[in-house]
C-alpha positions as CSV (number, residue, x, y, z in Angstrom):
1,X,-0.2,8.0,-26.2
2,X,-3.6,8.1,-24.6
3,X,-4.4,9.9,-21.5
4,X,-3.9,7.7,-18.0
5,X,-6.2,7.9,-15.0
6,X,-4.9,8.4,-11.9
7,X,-7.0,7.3,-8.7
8,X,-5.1,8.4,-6.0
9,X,-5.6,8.0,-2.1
10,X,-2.9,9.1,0.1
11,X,0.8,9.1,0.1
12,X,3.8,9.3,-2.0
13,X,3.0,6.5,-4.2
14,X,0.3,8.6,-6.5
15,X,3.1,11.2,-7.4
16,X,5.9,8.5,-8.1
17,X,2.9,6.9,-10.7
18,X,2.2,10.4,-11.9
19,X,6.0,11.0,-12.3
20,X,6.8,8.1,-14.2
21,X,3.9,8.2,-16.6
22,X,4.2,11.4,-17.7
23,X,8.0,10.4,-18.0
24,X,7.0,7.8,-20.1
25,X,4.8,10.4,-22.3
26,X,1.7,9.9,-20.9
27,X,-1.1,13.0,-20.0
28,X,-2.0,12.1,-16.6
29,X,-5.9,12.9,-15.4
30,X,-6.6,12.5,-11.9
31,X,-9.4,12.0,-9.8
32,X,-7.9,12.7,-6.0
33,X,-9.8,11.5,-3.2
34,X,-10.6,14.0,-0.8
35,X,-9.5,13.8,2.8
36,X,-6.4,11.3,1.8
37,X,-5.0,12.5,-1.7
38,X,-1.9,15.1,-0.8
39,X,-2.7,18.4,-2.5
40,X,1.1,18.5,-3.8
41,X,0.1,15.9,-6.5
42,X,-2.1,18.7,-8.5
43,X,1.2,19.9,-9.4
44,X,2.3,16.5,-10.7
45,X,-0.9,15.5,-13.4
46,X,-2.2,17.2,-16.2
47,X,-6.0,17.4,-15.3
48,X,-6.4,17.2,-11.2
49,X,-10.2,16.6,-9.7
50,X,-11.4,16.2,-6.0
51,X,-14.0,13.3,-5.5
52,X,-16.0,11.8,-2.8
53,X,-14.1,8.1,-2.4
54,X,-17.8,7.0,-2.4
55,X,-18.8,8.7,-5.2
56,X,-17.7,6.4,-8.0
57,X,-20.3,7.8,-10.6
58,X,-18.0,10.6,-10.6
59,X,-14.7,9.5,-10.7
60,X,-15.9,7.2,-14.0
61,X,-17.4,10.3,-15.6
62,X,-13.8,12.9,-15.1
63,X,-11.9,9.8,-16.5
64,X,-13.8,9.1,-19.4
65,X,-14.4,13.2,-20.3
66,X,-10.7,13.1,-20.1
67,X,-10.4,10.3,-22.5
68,X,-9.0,7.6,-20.5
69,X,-9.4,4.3,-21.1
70,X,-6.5,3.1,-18.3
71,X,-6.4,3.7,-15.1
72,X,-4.1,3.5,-11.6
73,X,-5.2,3.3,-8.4
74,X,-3.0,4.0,-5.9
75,X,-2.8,5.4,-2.4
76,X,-4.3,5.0,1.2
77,X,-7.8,5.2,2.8
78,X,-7.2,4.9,6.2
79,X,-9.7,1.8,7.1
80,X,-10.3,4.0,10.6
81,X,-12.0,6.7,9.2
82,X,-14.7,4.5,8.4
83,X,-15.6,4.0,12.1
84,X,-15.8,7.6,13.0
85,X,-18.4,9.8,14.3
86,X,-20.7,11.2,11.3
87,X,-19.1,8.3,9.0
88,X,-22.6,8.0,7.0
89,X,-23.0,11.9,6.7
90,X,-19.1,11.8,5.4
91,X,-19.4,8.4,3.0
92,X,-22.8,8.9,1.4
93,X,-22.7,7.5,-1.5
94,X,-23.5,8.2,-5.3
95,X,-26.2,6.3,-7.0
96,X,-23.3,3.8,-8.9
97,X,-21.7,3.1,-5.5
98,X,-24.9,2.5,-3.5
99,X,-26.0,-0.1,-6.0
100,X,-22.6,-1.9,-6.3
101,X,-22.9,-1.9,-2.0
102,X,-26.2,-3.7,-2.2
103,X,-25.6,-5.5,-5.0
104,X,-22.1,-7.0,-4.7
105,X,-21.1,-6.3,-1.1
106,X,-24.2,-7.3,1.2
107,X,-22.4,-10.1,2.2
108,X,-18.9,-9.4,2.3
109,X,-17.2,-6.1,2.7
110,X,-13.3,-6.9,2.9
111,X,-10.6,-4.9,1.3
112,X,-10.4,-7.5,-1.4
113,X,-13.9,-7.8,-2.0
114,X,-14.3,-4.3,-2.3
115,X,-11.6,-3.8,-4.7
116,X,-12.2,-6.5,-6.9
117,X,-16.1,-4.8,-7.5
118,X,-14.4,-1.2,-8.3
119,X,-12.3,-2.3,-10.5
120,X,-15.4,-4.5,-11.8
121,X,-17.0,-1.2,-12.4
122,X,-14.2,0.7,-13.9
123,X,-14.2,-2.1,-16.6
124,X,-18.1,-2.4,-17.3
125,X,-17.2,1.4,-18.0
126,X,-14.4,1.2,-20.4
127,X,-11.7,1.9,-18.2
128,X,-9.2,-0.8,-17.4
129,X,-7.6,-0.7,-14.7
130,X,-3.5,-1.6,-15.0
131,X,-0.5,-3.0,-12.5
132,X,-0.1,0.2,-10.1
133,X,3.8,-0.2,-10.8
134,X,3.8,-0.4,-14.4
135,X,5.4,3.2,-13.9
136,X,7.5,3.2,-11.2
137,X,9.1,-1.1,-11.1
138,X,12.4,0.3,-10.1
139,X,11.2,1.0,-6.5
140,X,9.7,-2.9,-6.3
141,X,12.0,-4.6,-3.2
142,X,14.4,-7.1,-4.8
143,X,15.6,-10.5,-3.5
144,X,18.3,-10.1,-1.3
145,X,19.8,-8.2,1.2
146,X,19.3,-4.4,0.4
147,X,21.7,-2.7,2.9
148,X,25.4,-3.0,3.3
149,X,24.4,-4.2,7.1
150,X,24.0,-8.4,7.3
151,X,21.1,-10.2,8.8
152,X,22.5,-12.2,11.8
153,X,22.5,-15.9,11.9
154,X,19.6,-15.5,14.8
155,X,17.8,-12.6,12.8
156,X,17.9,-15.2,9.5
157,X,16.1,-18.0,11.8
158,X,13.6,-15.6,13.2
159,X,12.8,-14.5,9.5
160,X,12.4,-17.7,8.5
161,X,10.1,-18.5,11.1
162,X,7.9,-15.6,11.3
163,X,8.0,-15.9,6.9
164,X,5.5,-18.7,7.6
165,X,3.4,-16.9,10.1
166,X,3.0,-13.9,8.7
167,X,1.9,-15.3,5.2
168,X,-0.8,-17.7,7.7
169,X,-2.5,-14.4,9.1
170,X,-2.5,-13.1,5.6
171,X,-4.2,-15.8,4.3
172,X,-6.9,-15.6,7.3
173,X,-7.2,-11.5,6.2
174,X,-5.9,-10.6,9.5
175,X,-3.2,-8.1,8.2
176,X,0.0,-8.2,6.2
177,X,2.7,-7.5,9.2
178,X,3.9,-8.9,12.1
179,X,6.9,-8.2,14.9
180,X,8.9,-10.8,16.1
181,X,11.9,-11.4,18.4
182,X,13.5,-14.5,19.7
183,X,10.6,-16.6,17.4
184,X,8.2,-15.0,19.8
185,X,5.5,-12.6,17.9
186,X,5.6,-9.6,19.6
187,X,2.5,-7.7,17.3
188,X,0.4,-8.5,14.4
189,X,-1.3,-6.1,12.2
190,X,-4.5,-5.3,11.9
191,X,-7.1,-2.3,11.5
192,X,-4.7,0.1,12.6
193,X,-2.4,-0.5,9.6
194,X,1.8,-0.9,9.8
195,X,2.6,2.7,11.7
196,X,0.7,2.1,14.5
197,X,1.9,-1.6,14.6
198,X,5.3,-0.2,14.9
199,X,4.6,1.9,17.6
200,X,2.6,-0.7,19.9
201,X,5.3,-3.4,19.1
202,X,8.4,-0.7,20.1
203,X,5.9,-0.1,23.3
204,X,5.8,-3.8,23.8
205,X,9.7,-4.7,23.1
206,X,11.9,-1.8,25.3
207,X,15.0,-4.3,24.5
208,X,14.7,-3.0,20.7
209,X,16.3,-5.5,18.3
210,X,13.0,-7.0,16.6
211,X,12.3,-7.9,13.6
212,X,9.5,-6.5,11.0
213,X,8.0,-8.6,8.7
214,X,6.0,-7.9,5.5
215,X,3.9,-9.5,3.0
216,X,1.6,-9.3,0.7
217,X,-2.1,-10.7,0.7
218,X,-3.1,-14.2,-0.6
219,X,-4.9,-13.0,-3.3
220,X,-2.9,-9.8,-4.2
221,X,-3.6,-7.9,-7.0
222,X,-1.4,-5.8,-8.5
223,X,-3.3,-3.2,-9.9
224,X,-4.8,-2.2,-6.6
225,X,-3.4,-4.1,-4.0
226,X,0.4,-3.4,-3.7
227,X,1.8,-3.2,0.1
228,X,4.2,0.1,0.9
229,X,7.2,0.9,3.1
230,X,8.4,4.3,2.9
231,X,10.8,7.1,4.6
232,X,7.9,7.4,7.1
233,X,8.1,3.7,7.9
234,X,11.9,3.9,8.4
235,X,11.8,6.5,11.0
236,X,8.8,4.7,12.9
237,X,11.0,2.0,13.0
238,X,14.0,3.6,14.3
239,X,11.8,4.9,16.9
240,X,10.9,2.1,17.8
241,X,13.9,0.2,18.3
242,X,13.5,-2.4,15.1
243,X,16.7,-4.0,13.6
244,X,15.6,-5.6,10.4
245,X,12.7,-5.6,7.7
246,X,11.8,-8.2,5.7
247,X,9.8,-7.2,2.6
248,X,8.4,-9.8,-0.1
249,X,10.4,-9.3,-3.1
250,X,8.7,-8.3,-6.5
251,X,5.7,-7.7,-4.1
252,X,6.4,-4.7,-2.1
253,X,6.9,-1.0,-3.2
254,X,9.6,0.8,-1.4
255,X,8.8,4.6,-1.7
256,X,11.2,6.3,-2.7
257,X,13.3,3.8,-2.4
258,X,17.0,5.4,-2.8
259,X,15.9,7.2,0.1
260,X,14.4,4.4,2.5
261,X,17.9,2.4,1.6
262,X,19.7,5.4,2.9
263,X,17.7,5.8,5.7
264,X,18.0,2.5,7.2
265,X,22.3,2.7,6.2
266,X,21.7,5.7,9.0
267,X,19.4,3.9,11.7
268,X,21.5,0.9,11.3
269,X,18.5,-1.1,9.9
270,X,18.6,-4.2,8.0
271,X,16.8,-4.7,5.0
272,X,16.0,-8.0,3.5
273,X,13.8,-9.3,-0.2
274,X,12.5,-12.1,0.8
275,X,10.9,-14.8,-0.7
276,X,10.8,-17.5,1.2
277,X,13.9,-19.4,-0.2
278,X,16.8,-17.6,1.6
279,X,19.2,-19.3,3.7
């Protein structure tokens, strides 16, 4: 089989892809972007580069001398780096990302919008860009309830409830998670990204007992858009006093998931698939 290119930002998830592909028989040539890639995953590929995560001139040139002509993309860039001191000295870009800034993103710079022109450029290159899980399905959230504990009758019409709101602010590109408890939102995601949410909501909410809610954005694409919830996530929420998560089934990765499962089974979490035809 052909060689796959890995894009990989931070996390877990780039080693589960790197994992399964090579399981699967596939070399794996990755272009890591520095300051969010974990240096573990060199172990984990076959050809391992750093690159700028604005230099995409380069990142097009190590996958196509290593003879990809598929690609992943998978892994963080924390949005707040972006708005940090030096950020142009830090970000400058190549000559291929400078023009695709002025060219297709003068007048709209979301997550979406940038996404959509990479993966626009990876193609005009010869390198497709695939589903992020083609590799690693078994870790997609399911419909159902995932842990042996039961949603209660309240939790089930809180979930309900905040189902709707949450997919309205990720419709308006406000952010994919919200709190809730007692149909009253307690956070909403935004800039600051899930982590942080769970902190400020378990600052919020002393009485613990809330509920997390999770979905994916309007326009989600699976080959570069794929929401998370990991081990990390789990022990946030602990922390924080949460009771139940309810992640969009087919939608939603769960890192590791044998682990988060087992996790929550500890902290006495609930975990729910949802898709917005439960109960």
């Amino acid at each position: 089989m052909e060689p796959l290119g890995l894009i990989a930002g931070e996390g877990v998830f780039p080693l589960l892809v790197a994992r399964g592909a090579r399981a699967a028989g596939r070399r794996v040539i990755c272009v890591a972007l520095s300051g969010s890639a974990w240096p573990e995953l060199k172990s984990e590929c076959d050809e391992f580069y750093w690159v700028g995560v604005s230099r995409l001139g380069r990142w097009i040139h190590k996958l196509r001398a290593g003879g990809c002509a598929e690609a992943i993309m998978v892994g963080r860039v924390q949005k707040t780096r972006m708005y940090t001191p030096f950020v142009l000295l830090r970000y400058i870009p190549d000559v291929r990302t400078a023009r695709m800034w002025l060219t297709r993103l003068r007048r709209d710079k979301r997550p979406h919008a940038v996404l959509h022109a990479v993966i626009d450029e990876l193609d005009s290159s010869g390198i497709t860009l695939i589903d992020s899980t083609t590799y690693c399905n078994d870790q997609l959230a399911t419909v159902g309830v995932m842990t042996s504990r039961q949603p209660t009758p309240e939790q089930w019409d809180n979930i309900r409830i905040g189902w709707d709101i949450c997919r309205q602010i990720s419709r308006m590109d406000i952010g994919q998670s919200i709190a809730l408890l007692d149909r009253e939102v307690i956070a909403v995601e935004a800039l600051e990204g899930t982590n942080s949410m769970i902190e400020r909501a378990g600052s919020l909410c002393k009485c613990g007992g809330w509920i997390l809610i999770k979905v994916s954005n309007k326009n989600q694409d699976m080959r570069a858009d794929v929401p998370t919830v990991g081990t990390t996530t789990i022990e946030k929420l602990a922390a924080a006093g949460a009771g139940c998560v309810v992640l969009e089934a087919g939608k939603t990765i769960m890192l590791e998931k044998q682990k988060v499962l087992e996790l929550a089974e500890r902290f006495k979490i609930v975990i729910v698939g949802y898709d917005g035809e439960q109960k």
